[in-house]
C-alpha positions in Angstrom: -28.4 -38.9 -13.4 -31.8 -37.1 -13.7 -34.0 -36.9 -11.1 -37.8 -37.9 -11.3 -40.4 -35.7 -11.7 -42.4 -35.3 -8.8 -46.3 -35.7 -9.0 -48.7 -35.4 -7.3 -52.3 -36.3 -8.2 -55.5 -34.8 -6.3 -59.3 -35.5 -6.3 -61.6 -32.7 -6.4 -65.3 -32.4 -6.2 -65.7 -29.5 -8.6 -66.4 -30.2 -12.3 -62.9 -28.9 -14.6 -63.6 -25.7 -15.2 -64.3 -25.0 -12.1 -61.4 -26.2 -10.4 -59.4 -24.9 -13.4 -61.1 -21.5 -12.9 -60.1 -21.3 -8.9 -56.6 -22.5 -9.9 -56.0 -19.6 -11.8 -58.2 -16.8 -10.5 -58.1 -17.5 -6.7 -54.5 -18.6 -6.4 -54.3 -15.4 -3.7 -56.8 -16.7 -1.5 -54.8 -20.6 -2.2 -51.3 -20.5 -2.2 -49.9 -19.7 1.3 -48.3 -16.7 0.7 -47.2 -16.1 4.3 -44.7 -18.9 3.6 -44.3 -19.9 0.0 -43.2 -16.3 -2.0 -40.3 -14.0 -2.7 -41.0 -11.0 -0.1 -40.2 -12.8 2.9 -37.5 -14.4 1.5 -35.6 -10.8 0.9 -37.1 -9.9 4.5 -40.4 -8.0 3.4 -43.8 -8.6 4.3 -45.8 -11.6 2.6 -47.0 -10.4 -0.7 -51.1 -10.8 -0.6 -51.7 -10.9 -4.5 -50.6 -14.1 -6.7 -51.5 -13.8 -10.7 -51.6 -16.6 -13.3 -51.9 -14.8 -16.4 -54.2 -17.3 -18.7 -52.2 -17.3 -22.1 -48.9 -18.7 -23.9 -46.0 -16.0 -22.9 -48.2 -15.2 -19.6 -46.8 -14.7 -16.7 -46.9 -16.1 -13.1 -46.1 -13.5 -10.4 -46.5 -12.1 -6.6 -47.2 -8.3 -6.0 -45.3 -7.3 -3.6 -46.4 -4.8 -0.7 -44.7 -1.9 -3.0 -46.1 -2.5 -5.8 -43.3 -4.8 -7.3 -44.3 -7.8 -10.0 -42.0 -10.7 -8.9 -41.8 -13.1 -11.5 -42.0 -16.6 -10.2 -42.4 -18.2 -14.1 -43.6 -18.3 -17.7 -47.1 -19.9 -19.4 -45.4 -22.6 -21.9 -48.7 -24.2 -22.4 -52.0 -23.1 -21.7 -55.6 -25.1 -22.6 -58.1 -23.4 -21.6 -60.4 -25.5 -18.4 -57.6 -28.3 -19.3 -54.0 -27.7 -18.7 -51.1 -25.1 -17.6 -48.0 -25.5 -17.9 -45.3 -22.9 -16.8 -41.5 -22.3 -16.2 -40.5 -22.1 -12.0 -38.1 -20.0 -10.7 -39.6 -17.8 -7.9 -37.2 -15.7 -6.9 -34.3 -17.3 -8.8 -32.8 -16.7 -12.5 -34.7 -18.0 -15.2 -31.8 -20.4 -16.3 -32.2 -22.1 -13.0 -36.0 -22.5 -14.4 -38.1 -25.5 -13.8 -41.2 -26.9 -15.2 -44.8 -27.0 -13.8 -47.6 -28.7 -15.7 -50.8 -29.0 -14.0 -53.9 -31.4 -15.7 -57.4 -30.7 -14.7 -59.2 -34.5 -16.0 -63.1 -35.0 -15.8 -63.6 -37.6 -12.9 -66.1 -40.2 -13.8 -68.3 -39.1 -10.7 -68.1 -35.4 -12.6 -65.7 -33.8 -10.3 -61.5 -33.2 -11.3 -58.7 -35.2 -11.1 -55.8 -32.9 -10.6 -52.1 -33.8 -11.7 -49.2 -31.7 -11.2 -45.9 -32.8 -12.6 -43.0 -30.8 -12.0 -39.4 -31.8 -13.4 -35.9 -30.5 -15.3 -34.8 -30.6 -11.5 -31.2 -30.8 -13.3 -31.7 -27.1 -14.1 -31.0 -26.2 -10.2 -27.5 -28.0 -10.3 -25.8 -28.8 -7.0 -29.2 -28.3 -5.0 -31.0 -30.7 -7.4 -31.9 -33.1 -5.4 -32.4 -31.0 -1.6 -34.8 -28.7 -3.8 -36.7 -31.6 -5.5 -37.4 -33.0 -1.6 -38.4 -29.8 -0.2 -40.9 -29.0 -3.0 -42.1 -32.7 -2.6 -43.4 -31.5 0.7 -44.8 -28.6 -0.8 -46.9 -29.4 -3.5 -48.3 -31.9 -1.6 -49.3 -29.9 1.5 -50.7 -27.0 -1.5 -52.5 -29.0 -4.0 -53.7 -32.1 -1.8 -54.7 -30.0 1.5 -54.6 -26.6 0.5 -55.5 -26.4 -3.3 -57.6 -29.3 -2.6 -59.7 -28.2 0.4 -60.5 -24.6 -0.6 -61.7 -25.6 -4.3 -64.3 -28.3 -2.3 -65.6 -25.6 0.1 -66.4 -23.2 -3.1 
């Protein structure tokens, strides 16, 4: 039986292109590195460069402290201040690949609602469903706190 998407859904007080804008071109000084990337995993240091290449094919990767492009997924979809959507598999084979879609909405009040959908959980087989909790936790400790709170102190 498939397991749900998670989503998770975040307000911002930045107007979409903006927010979209920091998503993309900030995700170093965002995404908690320390803890969430392939280097430490494989016993390295924490990588302290994240990219999210802004076009279809694209790629989204860590630097490690050598040098080394660690592919964590693939741009599928990409509107510009709108949407990215991407392939996951940090650190994994890409037939074990996920998908990540984030949605950067105009707010009535001006500012962004942020969604982030990630599913095809079946692609990780037998860890399905301990994978799909532990990145439940994740996202939202990144996009709600994380994500969240450095884009509103911009």
């Amino acid at each position: 039986m498939p397991l749900d998407p998670i989503e998770i859904v975040s307000k911002i007080d930045r107007p979409p292109a903006d927010t979209f804008d920091a998503f993309l071109s900030k995700v170093s000084q965002w995404w908690p590195l320390e803890t969430h990337s392939v280097g430490p995993y494989l016993g390295e240091p924490a990588p302290t460069v994240a990219v999210i290449e802004r076009h279809e094919g694209g790629k989204v990767f860590e630097v490690s402290a050598t040098g080394e492009h660690r592919v964590w997924g693939t741009i599928v979809e990409y509107e510009d201040g709108k949407r990215i959507a991407f392939s996951w598999h940090p650190g994994l084979s890409e037939a074990e690949a996920t998908k990540v879609s984030v949605d950067f909405a105009l707010a009535d009040d001006g500012g962004t609602i942020v969604t982030l959908i990630h599913s095809g959980w079946e692609a990780r087989g037998e860890q399905a469903d301990a994978m799909r909790g532990n990145y439940l936790t994740g996202w939202t400790d990144i996009i709600q706190n994380r994500f969240t709170g450095f884009v509103n102190a911009l």
